[in-house]
C-alpha positions as CSV (number, residue, x, y, z in Angstrom):
1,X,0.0,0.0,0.0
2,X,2.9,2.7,0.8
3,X,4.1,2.3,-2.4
4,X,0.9,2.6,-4.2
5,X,0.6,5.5,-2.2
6,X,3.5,7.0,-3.6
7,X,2.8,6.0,-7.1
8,X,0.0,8.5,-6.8
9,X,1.7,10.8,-5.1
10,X,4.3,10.9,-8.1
11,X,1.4,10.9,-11.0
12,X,-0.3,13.8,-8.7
13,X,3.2,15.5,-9.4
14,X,3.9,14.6,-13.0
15,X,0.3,16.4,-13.5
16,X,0.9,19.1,-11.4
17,X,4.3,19.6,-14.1
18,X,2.8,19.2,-17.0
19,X,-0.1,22.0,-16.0
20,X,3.4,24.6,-15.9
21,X,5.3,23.6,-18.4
22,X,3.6,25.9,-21.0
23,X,4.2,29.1,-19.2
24,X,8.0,27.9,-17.7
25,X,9.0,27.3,-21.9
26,X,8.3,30.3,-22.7
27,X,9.7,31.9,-19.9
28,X,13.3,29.4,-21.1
29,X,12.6,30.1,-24.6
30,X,11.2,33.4,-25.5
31,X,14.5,35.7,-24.4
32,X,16.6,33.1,-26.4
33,X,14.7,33.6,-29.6
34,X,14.4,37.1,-29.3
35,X,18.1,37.4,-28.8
36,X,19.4,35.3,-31.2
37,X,17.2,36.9,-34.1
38,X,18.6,40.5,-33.0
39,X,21.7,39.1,-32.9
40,X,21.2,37.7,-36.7
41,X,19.6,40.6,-37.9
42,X,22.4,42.7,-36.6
43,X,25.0,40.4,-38.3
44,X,24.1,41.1,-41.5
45,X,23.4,44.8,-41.7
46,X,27.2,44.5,-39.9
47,X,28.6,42.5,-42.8
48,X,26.9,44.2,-45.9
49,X,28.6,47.5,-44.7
50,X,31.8,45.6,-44.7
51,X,30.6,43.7,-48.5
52,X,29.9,47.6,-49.7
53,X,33.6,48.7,-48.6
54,X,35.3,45.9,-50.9
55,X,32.8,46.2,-53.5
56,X,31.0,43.2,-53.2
57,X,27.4,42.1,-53.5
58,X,25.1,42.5,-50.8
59,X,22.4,40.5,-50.0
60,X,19.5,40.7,-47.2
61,X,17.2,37.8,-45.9
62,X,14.7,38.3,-43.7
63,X,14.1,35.9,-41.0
64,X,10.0,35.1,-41.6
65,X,8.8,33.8,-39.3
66,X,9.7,31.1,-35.8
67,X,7.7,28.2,-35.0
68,X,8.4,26.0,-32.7
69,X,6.9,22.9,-30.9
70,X,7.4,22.3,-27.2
71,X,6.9,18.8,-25.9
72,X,7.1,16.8,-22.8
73,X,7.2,13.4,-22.5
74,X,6.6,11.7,-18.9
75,X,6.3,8.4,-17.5
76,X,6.2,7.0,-13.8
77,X,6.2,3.1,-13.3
78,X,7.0,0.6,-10.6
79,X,10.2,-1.6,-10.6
80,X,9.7,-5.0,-8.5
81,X,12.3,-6.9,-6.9
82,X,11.6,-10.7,-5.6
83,X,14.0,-11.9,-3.2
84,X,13.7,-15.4,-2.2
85,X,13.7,-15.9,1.7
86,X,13.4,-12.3,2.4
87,X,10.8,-9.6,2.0
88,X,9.7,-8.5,-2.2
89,X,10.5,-4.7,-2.8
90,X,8.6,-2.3,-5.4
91,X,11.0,1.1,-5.8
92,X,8.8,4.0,-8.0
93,X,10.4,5.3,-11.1
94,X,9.6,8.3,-13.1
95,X,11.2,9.9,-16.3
96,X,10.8,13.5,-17.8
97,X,11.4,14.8,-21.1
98,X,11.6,17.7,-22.7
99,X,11.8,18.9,-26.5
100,X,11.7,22.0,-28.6
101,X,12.2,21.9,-32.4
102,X,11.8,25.0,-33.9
103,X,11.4,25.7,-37.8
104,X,12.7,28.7,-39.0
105,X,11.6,30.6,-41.9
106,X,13.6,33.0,-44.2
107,X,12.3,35.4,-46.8
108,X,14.8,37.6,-49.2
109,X,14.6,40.6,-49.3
110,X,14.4,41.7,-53.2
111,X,12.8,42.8,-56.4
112,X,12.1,46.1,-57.8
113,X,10.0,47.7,-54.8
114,X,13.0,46.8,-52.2
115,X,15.2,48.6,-55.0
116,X,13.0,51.4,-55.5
117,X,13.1,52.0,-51.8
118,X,17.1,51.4,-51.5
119,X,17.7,54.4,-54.2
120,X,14.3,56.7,-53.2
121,X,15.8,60.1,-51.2
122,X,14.6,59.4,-47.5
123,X,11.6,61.5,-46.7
124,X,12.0,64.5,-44.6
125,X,8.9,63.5,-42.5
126,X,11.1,60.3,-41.5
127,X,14.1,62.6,-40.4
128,X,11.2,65.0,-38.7
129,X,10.0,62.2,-36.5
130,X,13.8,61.4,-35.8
131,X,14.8,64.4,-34.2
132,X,11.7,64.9,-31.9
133,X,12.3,61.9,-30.6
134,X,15.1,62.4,-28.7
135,X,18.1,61.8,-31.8
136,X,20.9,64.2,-31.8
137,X,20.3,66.9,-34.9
138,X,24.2,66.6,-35.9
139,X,23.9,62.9,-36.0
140,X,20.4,62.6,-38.3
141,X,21.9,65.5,-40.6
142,X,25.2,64.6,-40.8
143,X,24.2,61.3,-41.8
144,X,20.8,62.0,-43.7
145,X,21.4,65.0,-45.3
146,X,24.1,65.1,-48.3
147,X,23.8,68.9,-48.9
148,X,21.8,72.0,-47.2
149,X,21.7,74.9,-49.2
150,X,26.0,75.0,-50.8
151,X,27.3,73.1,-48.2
152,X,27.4,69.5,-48.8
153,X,28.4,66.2,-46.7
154,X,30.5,64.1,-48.6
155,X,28.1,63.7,-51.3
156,X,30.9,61.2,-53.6
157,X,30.4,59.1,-50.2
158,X,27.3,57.9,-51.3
159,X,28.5,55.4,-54.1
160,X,31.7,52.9,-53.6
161,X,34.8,54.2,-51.9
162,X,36.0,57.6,-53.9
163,X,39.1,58.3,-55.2
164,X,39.4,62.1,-54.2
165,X,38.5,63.1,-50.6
166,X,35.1,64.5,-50.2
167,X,33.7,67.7,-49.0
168,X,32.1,67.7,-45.8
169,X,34.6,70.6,-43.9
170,X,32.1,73.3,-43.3
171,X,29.2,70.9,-43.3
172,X,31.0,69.8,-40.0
173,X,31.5,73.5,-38.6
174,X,27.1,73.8,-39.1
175,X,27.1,70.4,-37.2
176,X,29.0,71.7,-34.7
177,X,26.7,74.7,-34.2
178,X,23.0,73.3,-34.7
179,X,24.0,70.9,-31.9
180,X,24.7,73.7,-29.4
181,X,21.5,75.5,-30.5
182,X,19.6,72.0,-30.1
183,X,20.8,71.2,-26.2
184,X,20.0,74.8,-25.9
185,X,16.7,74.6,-26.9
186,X,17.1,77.1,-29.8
187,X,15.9,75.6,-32.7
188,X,12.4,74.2,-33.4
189,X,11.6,72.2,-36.2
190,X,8.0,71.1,-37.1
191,X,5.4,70.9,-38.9
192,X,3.2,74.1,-40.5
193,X,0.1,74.4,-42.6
194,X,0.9,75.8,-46.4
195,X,-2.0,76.2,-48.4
196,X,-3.4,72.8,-48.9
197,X,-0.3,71.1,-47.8
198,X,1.9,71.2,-44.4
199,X,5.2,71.6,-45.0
200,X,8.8,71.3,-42.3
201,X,9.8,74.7,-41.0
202,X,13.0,75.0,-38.9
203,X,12.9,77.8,-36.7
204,X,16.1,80.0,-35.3
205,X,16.0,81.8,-31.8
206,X,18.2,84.5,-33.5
207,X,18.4,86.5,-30.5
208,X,19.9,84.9,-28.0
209,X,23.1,87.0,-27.2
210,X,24.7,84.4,-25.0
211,X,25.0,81.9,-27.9
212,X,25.1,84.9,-31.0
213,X,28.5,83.5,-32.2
214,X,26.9,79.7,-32.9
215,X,23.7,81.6,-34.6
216,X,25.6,84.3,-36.8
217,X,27.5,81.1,-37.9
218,X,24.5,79.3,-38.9
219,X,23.8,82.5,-40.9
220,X,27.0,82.6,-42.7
221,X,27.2,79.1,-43.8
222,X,24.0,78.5,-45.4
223,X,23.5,82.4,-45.7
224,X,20.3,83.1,-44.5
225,X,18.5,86.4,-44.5
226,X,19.2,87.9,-41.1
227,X,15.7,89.0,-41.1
228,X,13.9,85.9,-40.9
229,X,13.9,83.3,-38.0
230,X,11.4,80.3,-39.7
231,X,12.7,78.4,-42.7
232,X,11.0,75.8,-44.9
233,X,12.2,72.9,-45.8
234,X,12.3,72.1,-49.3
235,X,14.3,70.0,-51.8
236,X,14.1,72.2,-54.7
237,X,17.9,73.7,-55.9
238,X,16.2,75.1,-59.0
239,X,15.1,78.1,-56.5
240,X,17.9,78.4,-53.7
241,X,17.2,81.6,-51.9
242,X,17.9,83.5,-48.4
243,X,14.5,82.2,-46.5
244,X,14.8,78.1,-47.2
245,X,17.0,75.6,-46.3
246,X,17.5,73.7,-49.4
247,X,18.0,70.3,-48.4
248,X,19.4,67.1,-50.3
249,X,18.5,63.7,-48.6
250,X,20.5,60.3,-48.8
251,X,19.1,57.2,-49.9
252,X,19.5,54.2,-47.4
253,X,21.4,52.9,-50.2
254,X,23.5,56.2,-50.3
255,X,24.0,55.8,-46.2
256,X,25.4,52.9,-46.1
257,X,27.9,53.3,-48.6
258,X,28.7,56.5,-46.7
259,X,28.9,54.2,-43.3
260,X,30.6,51.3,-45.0
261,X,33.8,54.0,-45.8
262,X,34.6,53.3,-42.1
263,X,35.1,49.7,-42.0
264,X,38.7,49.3,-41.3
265,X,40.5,47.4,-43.5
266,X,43.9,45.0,-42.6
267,X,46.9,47.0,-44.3
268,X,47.5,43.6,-46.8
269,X,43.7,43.8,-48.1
270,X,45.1,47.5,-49.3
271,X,48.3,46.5,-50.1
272,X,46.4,43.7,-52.5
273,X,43.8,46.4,-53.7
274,X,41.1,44.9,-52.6
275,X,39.8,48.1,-51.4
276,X,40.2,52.3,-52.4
277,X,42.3,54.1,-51.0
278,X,40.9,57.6,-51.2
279,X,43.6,60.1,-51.6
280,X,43.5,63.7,-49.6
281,X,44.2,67.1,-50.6
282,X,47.8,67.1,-49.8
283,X,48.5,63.1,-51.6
284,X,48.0,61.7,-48.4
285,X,45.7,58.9,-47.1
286,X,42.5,60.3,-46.2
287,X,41.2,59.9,-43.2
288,X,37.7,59.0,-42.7
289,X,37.1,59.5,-39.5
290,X,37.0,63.9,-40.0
291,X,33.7,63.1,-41.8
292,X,30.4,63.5,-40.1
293,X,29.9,59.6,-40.6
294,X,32.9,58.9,-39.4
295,X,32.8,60.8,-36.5
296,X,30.4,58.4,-34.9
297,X,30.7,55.8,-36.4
298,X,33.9,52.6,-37.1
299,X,34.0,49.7,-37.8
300,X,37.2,47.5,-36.7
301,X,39.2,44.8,-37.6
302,X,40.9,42.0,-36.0
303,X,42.6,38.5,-37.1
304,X,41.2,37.2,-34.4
305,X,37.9,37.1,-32.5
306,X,37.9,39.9,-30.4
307,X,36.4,39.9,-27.1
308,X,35.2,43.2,-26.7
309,X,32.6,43.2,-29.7
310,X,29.0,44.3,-29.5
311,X,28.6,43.1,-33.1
312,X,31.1,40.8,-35.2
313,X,31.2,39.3,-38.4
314,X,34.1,37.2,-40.1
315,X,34.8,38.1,-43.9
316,X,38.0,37.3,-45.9
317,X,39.4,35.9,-42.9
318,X,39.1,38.4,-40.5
319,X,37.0,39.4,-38.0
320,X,34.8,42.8,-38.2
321,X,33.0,44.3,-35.3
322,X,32.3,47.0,-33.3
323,X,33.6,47.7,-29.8
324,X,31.1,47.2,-27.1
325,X,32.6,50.4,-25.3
326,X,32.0,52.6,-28.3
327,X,29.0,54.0,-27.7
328,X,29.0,56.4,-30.7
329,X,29.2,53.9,-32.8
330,X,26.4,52.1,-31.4
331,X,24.2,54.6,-31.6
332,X,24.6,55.2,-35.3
333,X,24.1,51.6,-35.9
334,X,21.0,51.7,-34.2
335,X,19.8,55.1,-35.8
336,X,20.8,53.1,-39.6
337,X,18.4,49.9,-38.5
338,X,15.4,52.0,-37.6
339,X,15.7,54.5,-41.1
340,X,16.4,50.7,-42.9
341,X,13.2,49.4,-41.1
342,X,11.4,52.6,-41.6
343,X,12.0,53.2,-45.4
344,X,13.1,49.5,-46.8
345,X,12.2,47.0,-44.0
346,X,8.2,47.0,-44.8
347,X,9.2,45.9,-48.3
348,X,8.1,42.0,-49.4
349,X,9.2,40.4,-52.3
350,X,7.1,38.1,-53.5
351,X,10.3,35.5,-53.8
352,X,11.1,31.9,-52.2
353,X,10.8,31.0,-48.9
354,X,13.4,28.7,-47.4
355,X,11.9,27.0,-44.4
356,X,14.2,24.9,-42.5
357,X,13.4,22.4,-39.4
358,X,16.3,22.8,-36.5
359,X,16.9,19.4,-35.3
């Protein structure tokens, strides 16, 4: 009778576990998934950027979608013993298993609407919404924008590695001085009614004498009628004039080239010409990282695995990542994946599904 007893104790239990297991898997399971796909997803906007700095194809696949079937498999039963001349034993015995085979679907991301919205200029509603919510205006501008009014941001960036370094100089100086205006809360930039259409206004606080210098060099550079304070956006250089800010927006195509100039690249791969060397001013090798790109933003390289990476990828035998300390960098990566999700990630080709059970 005991062990009877405890037999139904044991089945009581196995019950008991089988009533929790659906909420404890996805309490194992769920943070794994959701890592891993980031961590995918990450991977290979990571290694495109490096594909774009040697020239080479690039390719995105979309994970689909993740199903997965959780099982467990139990079973309690009674081992008996017979001793002759003593006393007969029954010991309990229960067994648990547990399984999870996921199938993973992945869908490419192609055809002529993905392409379409690769080349299309980004929208300046898109960069709007960036910079009231809490982005730095030198970072979505000095990314976004190739040219505002005759200054422009490395617009031969926008293609494979150029020859001939760039201009971006006093794109960086206006950078430098929106910024200040921005963490001193003097510049707005909205949205106003036009006729039948709203349009994007930035507006100046021109007279604020503590930061004057920073707003007469705003002035200057893009040179502004000191009269007016609110300017409209527009992206029309057939009719540049003293109360607009004529604006020129990249592609997502266009920003990741730019990005993808500062991958770093082992000396040999140069040596080799696998990649172009662009050539400064003074015949010297340009360096990147006085750009507005590359001022928050690199990409490094290692032989070996390094153990500081927040993102890595190995390509032509080395390793290519980005330092888990540089927060810049970061940041920039995570400001490309939500303008790639906003203007190219709701594209779906109509192409072939690869659907692949994990054993």
């Amino acid at each position: 009778m005991p062990s009877l007893f405890l037999i139904s104790a044991l089945t009581s239990l196995l019950s008991g576990c089988l009533a929790t297991f659906g909420p404890q898997a996805i309490e194992r399971t769920h943070p794994a998934y959701n890592e891993a796909i980031i961590a995918s997803i990450n991977e290979q906007m990571l290694q495109n950027l490096v594909r774009m700095r040697y020239r080479d194809v690039t390719f995105f696949l979309e994970i689909g979608s993740v199903t997965t079937s959780l099982s467990l498999q139990a079973s309690a039963g009674v081992d008996a013993a017979l001793n002759f001349g003593t006393r007969d034993s029954l010991s309990p015995g229960v067994g648990l298993g547990y399984a999870d085979n996921p199938t993973i679907s992945y869908t490419p991301l192609q055809g002529e609407n993905l392409l379409k919205s690769l080349l299309s200029p980004l929208q300046l509603e898109a960069i709007l919404v960036l910079t009231q919510s809490g982005w730095n205006i030198d970072r979505v501008f000095g990314l976004c924008f190739e040219r505002i009014n005759n200054l422009y941001n490395a617009p031969n960036a926008s293609g494979p590695t150029p020859q001939q370094e760039p201009d971006y100089e006093e794109f960086n100086h206006l950078l430098e001085s929106l910024s200040v205006l921005q963490k001193r809360q003097l510049i707005e930039i909205g949205t106003t009614q036009q006729h039948d259409s709203s349009g994007i206004t930035v507006r100046l606080v021109a007279d604020d004498v503590q930061h004057q210098q920073e707003i007469d060099r705003i002035y200057a550079l893009l040179q502004l009628d000191r009269g007016v304070k609110d300017f409209d956006l527009s992206t029309d250089f057939l009719e540049v004039n003293q109360t607009q800010w004529a604006v020129r927006t990249r592609s997502i195509s266009g920003l990741l080239y730019y990005l993808s100039q500062n991958v770093e690249t082992p000396e040999q791969h140069q040596v080799d010409g696998l990649v172009t060397i662009t050539t400064s001013k003074t015949g010297d090798i340009f360096d990147w990282t006085h750009t507005p790109a590359g001022r928050r933003f690199k990409i490094r390289t290692k032989a070996e695995r390094p153990d500081n990476a927040y993102i890595a990828t190995y390509y032509r035998g080395h390793w290519f990542y980005i330092e888990d300390t540089d927060l810049e960098s970061k940041s920039t990566f995570m400001l490309l994946r939500q303008l790639f999700d906003l203007q190219a990630g709701q594209t779906r080709a109509q192409g072939p599904t690869l659907t692949l059970p994990v054993r």
